[in-house]
C-alpha positions in Angstrom: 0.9 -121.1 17.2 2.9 -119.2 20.3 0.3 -117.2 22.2 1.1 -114.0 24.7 -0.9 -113.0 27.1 -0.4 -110.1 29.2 1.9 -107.5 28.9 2.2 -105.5 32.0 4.4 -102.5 30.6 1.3 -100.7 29.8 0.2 -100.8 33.7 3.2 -98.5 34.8 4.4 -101.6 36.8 7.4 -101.6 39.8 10.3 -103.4 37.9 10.0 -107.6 38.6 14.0 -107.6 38.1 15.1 -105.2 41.2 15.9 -106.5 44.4 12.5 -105.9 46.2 13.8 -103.7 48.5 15.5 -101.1 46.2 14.9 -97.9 47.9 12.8 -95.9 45.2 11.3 -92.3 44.8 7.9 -92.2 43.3 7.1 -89.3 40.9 3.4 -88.7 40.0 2.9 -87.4 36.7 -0.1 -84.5 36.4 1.1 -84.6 32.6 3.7 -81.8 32.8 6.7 -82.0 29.9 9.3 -82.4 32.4 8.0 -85.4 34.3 10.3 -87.6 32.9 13.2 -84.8 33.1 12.4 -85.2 37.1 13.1 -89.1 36.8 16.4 -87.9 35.1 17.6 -86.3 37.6 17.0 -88.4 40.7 18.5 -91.2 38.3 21.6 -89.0 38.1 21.8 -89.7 42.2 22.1 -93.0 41.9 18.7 -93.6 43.1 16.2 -95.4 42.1 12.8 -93.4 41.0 9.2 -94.4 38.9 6.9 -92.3 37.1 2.9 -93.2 37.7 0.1 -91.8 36.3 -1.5 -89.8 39.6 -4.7 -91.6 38.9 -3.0 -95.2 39.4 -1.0 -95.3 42.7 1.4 -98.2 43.1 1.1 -100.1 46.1 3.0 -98.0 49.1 5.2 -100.7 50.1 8.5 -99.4 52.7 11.2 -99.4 49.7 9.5 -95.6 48.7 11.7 -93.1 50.2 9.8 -90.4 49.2 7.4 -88.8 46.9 7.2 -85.9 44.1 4.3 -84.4 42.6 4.9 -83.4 39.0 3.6 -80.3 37.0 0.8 -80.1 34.8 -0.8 -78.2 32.0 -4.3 -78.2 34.0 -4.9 -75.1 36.6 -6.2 -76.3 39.8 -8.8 -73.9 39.5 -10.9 -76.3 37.1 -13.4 -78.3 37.4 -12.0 -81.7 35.9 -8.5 -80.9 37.0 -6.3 -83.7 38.3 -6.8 -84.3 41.9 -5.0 -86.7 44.6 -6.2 -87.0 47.8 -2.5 -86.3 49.5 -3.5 -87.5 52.7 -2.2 -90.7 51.7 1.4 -89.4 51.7 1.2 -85.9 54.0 3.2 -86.7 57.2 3.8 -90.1 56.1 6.4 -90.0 53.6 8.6 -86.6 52.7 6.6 -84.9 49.7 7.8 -82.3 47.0 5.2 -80.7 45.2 6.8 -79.0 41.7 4.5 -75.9 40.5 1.5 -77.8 39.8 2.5 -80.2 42.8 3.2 -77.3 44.7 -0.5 -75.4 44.3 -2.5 -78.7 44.6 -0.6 -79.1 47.9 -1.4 -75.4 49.0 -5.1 -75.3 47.6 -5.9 -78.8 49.5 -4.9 -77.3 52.3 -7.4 -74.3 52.7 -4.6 -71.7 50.7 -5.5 -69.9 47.6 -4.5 -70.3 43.5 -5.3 -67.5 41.7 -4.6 -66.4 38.0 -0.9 -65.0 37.7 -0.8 -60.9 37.0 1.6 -61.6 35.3 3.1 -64.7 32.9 5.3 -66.6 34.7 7.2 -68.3 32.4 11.0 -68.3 32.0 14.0 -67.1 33.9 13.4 -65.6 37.2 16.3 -65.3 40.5 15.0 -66.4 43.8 15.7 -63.2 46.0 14.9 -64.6 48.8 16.3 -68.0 50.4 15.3 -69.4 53.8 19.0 -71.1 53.4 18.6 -73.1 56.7 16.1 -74.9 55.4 17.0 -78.1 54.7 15.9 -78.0 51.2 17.3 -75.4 50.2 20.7 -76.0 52.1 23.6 -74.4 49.9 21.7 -72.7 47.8 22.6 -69.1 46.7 20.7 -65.7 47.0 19.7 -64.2 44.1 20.2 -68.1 42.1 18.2 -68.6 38.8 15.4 -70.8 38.5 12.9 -71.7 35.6 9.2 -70.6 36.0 6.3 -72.2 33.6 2.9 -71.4 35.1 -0.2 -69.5 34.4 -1.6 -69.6 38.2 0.3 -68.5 41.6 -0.1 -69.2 44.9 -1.6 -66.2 46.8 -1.5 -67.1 50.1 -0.5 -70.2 51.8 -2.6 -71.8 54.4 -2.1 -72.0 58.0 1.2 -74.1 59.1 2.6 -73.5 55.7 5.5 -71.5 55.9 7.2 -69.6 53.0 10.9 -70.7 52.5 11.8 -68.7 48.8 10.1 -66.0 47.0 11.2 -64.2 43.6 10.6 -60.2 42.6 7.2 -61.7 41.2 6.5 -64.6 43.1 6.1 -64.3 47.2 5.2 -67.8 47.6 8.3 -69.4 45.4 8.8 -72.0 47.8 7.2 -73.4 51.3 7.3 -76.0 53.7 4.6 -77.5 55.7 5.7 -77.1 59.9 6.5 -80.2 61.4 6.2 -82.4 57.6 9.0 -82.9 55.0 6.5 -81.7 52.9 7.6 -79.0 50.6 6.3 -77.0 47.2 8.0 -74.9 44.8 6.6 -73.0 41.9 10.2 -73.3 39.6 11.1 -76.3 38.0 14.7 -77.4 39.5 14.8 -80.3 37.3 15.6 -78.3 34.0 18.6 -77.0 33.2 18.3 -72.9 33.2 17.4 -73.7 36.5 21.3 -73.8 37.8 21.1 -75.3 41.6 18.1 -77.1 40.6 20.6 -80.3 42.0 21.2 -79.0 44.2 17.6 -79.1 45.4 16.8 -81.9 44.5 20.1 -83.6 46.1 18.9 -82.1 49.3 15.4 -83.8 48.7 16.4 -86.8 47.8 19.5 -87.5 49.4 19.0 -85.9 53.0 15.2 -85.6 53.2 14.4 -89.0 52.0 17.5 -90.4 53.7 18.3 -92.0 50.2 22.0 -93.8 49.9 22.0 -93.3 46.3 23.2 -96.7 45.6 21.2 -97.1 42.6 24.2 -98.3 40.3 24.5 -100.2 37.1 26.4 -102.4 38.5 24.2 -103.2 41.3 21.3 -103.3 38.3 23.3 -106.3 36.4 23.7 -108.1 39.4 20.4 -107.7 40.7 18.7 -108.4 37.3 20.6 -111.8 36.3 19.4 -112.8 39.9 15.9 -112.1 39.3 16.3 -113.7 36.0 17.5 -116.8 36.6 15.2 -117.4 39.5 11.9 -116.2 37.1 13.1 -118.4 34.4 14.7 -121.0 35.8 15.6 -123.7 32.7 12.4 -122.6 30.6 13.4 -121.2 27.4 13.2 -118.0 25.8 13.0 -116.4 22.6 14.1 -112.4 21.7 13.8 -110.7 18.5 17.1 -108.6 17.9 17.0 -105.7 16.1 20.3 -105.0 16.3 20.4 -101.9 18.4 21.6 -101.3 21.7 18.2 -101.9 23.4 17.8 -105.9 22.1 21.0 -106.2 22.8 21.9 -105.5 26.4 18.7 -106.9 26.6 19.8 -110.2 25.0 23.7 -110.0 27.2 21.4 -110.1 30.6 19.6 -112.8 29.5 22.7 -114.3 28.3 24.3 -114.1 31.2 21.3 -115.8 33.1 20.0 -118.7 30.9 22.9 -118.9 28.4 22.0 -121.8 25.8 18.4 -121.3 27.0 17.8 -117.9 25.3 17.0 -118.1 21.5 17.9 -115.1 19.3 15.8 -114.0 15.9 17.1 -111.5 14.0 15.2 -111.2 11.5 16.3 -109.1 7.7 13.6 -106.7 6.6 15.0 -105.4 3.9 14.7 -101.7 5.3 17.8 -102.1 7.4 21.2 -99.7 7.2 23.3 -101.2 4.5 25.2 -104.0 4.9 23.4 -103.8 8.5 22.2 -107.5 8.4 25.5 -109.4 7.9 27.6 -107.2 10.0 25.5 -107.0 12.9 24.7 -111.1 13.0 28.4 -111.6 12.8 29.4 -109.2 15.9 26.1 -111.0 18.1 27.9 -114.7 17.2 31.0 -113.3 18.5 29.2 -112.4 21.6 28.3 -116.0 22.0 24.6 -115.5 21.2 22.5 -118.4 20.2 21.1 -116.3 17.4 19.3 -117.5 14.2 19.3 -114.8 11.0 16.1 -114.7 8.7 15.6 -113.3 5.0 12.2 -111.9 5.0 13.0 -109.0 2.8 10.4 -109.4 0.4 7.7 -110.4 2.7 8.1 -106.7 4.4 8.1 -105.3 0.8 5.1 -106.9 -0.2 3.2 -105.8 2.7 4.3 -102.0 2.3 3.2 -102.0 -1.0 0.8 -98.9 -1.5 0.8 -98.0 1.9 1.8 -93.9 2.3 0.3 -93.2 6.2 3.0 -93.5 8.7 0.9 -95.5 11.1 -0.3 -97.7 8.9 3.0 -98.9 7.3 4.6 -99.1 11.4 1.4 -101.4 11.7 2.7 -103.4 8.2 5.6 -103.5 9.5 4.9 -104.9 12.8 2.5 -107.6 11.8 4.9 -109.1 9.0 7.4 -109.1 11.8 5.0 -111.0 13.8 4.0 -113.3 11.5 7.6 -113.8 10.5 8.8 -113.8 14.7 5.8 -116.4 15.3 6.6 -119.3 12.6 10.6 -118.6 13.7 9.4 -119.2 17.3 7.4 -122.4 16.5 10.6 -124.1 14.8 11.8 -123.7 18.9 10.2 -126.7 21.1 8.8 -125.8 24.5 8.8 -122.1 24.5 7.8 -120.2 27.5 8.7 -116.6 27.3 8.9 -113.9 25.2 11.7 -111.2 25.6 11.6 -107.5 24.6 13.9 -104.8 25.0 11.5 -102.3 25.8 13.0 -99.2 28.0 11.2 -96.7 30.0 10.6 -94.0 27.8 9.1 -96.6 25.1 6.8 -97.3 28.3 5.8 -93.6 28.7 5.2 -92.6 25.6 3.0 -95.6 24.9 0.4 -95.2 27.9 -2.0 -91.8 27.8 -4.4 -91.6 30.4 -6.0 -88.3 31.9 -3.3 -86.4 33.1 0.1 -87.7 31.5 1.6 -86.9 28.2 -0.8 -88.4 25.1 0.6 -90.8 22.9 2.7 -89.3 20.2 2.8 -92.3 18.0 2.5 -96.1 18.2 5.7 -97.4 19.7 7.3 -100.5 18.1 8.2 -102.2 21.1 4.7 -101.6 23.1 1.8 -102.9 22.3 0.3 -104.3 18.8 1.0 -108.5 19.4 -2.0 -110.2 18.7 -4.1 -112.6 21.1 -2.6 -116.1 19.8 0.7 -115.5 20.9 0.6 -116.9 24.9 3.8 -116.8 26.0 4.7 -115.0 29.3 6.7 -112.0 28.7 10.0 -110.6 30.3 11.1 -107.0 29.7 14.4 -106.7 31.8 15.4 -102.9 30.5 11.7 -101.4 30.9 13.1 -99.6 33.9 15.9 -97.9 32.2 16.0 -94.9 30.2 18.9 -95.0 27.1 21.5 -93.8 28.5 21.4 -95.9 31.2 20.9 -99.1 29.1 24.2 -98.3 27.3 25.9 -97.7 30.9 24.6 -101.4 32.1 25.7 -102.3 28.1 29.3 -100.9 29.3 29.2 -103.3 32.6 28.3 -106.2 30.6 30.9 -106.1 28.3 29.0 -105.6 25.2 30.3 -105.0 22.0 31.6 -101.3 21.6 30.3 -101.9 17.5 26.6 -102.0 18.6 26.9 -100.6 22.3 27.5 -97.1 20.5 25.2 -97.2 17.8 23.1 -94.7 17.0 19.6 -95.0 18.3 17.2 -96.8 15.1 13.9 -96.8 14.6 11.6 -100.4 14.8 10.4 -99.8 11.3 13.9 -99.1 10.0 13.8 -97.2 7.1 9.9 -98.0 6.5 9.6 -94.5 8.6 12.6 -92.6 7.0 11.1 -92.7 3.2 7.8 -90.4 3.5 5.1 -91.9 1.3 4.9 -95.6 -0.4 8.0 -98.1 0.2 9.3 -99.7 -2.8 12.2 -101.4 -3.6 14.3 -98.8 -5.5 13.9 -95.8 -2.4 15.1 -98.6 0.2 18.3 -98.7 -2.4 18.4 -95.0 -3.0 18.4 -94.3 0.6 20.8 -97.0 1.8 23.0 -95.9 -0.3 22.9 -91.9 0.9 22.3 -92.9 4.2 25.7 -95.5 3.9 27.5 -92.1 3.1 26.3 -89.9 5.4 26.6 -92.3 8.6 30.4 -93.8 7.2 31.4 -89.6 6.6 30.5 -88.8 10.6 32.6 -92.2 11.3 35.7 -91.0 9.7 35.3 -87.5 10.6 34.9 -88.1 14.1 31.7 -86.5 14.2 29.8 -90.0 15.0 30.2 -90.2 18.9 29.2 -86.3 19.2 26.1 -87.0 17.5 22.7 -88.8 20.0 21.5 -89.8 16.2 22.1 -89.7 12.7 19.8 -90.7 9.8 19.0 -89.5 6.4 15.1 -89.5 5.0 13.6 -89.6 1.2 11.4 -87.1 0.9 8.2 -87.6 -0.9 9.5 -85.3 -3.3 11.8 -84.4 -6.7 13.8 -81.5 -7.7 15.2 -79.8 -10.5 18.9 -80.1 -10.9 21.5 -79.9 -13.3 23.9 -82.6 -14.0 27.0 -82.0 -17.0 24.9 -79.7 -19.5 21.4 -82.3 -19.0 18.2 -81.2 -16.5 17.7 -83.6 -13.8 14.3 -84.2 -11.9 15.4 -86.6 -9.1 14.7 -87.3 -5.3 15.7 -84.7 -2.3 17.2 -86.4 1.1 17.0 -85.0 4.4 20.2 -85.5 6.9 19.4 -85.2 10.0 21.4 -85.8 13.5 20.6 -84.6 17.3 21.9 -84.2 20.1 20.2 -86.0 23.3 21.1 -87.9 26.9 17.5 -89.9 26.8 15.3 -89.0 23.6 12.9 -87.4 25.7 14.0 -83.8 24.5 16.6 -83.4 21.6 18.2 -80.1 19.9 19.6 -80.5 16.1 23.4 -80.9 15.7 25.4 -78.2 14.6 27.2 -80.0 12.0 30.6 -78.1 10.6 29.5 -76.6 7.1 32.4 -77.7 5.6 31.0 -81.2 6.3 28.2 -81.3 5.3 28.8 -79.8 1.8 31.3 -82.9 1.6 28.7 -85.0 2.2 25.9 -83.1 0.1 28.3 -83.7 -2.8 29.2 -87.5 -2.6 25.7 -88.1 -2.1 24.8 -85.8 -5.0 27.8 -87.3 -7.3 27.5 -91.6 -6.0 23.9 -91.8 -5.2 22.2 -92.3 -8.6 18.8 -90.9 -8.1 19.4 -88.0 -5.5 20.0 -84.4 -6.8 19.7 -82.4 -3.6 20.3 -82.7 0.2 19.1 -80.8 2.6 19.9 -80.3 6.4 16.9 -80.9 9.4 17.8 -77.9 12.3 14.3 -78.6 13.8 14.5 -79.4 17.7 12.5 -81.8 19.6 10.3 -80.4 20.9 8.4 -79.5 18.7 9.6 -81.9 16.2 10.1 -85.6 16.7 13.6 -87.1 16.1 12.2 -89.1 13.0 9.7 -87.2 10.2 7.2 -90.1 10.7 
């Protein structure tokens, strides 16, 4: 059998295919929501930036430019609060403390938290503006901002000195005398905050001294370096899924190993219709060295009876194992194992005092069992989406498949709520077919972050000609996103969706009522399961 052993995107790791002296910003997560929005934005700079749990410091090697401390749902004021002994960084590097950053800088300092009077949550205008600051530089009086905190800082302590305060808030902002070492109780990474960039920018950019070179271009060239010189002639096999992820994945490996790289994409029946033939075709035309596998009915057979959402991912993912692993043994002399696993798959995946808990299993962390020893090479874990379709664009991958839709591991295993049979993976291919062809020809696709439609566990009463019916409701749903980390429902035109209601209704034998998901993420997820 093919064994694994180790698989280091669970450890928060510095990428292994940058050139090691990328200039990077490190961002300690205390578990606040918008940790990952802060990554987002220093990513827009062009620069470089990693999030670590602020319980597992990376190694402080000369490529860190600077460091931010996130926010957090903890108070400082409690007794098992998150705590960093900053001394590591104060002086050293140039620090940025954001709201809960900011009061862990200010309270280990000899300054005081106390409860807010008031809630402090929302929109607020920063009144005053020490605008010669240089990190606030070119920012405007009277500016808004976004507050989310229960505590304040009361007083600062000695050598701090306040650079921004609100009506409500005297100590919005400071700066420690003689440091680039700065806290601010707003958030300038979200968007109601509207020179939050600006800040940041300064921070980044002129603080950290920064050359925000960070490109994708720079990323492909880099990473096929790195690659080849890891791999040299061993070979390599990837499971394809057939979404962007895999495949830009696959192109970089392409591009370094050609021949060497062996491609499984592997049928599991709960695929978009007609998915399977169309999407092997387009990878052949890339010039992948890609096998296709039937395994429909093994995947069937292990879903059988299964309703929790967890249990059929886990169904899911060990048929595709089992499946992957006798594919991978036909292959002589295999040494790696390739996934297209991308940042937020790693962040979602890891929970550990502090950061965001898991949501959910994730289908591309995790799970692969002990026999399968192969080393294993993850060349997009760095990346969040959008910037994986950007490298995707650089590469020259396929518009067909660089511009599809985000789709889920499991496939439609997770879009039909309760047990997976045979005739609901037609019944839903077949809606689904319409509803994803109708925002194609409507123009509607490319608008949309992701489209799918679910089979809810459910029937209702309709009426079809002058007989009762008692048939299966479908859920469209479609979002709009730039990562996946956050995601607000699409506001479809009406006079689409009751075209599309109705050919489902009329062509889809077994469906007699659609309904239309406005739920936002968060707190919904993009998928019901």
């Amino acid at each position: 059998m093919v064994e694994l052993t180790g698989i280091a995107a669970l450890n928060f790791p510095h990428s292994s295919y940058l050139c090691s002296m990328q200039e990077t910003i490190l961002i300690l997560d205390f578990g606040s929501q918008y940790t990952q929005l802060i990554a987002r934005r220093v990513r827009e700079l062009n620069v470089y930036c990693e999030i670590y749990p602020f319980n597992h410091l990376p190694e402080i090697t000369s490529d860190i430019k600077g460091v931010i401390l996130s926010g957090s749902p903890f108070s400082v004021r409690d007794a098992d609060a998150p705590f960093l002994d900053l001394s590591v960084f104060r002086g050293k590097l140039p620090l940025l403390g954001v709201c809960y950053g900011a009061q862990l800088l200010s309270q280990s300092g000899g300054g005081e938290v106390f409860p807010s009077n008031t809630r402090e949550y929302g929109r607020a205008k920063l009144e005053t503006i020490a605008s010669e600051n240089s990190l606030l530089k070119g920012m405007t009086p009277g500016c808004q901002v976004w507050m989310s905190h229960g505590d304040t800082i009361n007083s600062i302590p000695k050598g701090f000195e306040i650079i921004a305060s609100t009506r409500d808030v005297a100590v919005a902002g400071f700066q420690v005398q003689g440091e680039h070492t700065f806290g601010i109780q707003f958030h300038p990474e979200v968007y109601h905050s509207v020179e939050g960039t600006v800040l940041l920018k300064n921070f980044i950019i002129d603080i950290c001294q920064c050359t925000g070179s960070w490109t994708p271009s720079l990323f492909v060239e880099s990473t096929i370096a790195e690659l080849r010189q890891t791999l040299g002639n061993d070979k390599v096999v990837l499971g394809l899924s057939g979404g962007v992820d895999s495949s830009v994945a696959a192109m970089l490996l392409h591009k370094a190993i050609g021949p060497a790289l062996h491609c499984i994409f592997v049928d599991n029946g709960l695929l978009r219709k007609h998915e399977f033939t169309s999407v092997l075709d387009s990878y052949r035309h890339m010039g992948l060295n890609v096998k296709g596998v039937d395994a429909r009915d093994l995947f069937l057979t292990a879903l059988k009876g299964l309703t929790d959402p967890e249990q059929k991912r886990k169904a899911i993912g060990k048929t595709f194992i089992d499946v992957f692993d006798i594919e991978a043994h036909l292959i002589e002399n295999v040494k790696w194992l390739a996934q297209g696993t991308i940042y937020p798959d790693v962040i979602e995946s890891v929970s550990v005092k502090g950061p965001s808990a898991t949501i959910k299993s994730h289908h591309n962390v995790g799970g692969l069992p002990d026999y399968m020893k192969l080393k294993v090479v993850e060349p997009l874990k760095s990346l969040f989406k959008d910037e994986v379709r950007r490298v995707g664009k650089t590469l020259g991958l396929d518009p067909a498949i660089l511009n599809r839709h985000p789709f889920p591991g499991p496939g439609l295993g997770i879009r039909i709520l309760g047990e997976v049979t045979a005739e609901k993976v037609r019944v839903l291919q077949d809606a689904d077919y319409i509803y994803i062809e109708s925002l194609k020809s409507s123009g509607l696709y490319d608008q949309v972050w992701q489209a799918g439609t679910i089979l809810l566990p459910v029937q209702s009463v309709g009426v079809m000609g002058d007989e009762r019916t008692y048939e299966n409701v479908v859920a469209l749903r479609a979002v709009t996103s730039t990562d996946g980390m956050t995601a607000d429902w699409s506001h479809l035109p009406y006079e689409f969706l009751a075209t599309v209601s109705s050919e489902i209704i009329n062509k889809v034998k077994g469906v007699n009522r659609v309904v239309y998901d406005i739920s936002s993420k968060p707190p919904a997820t993009i998928e019901w399961e």
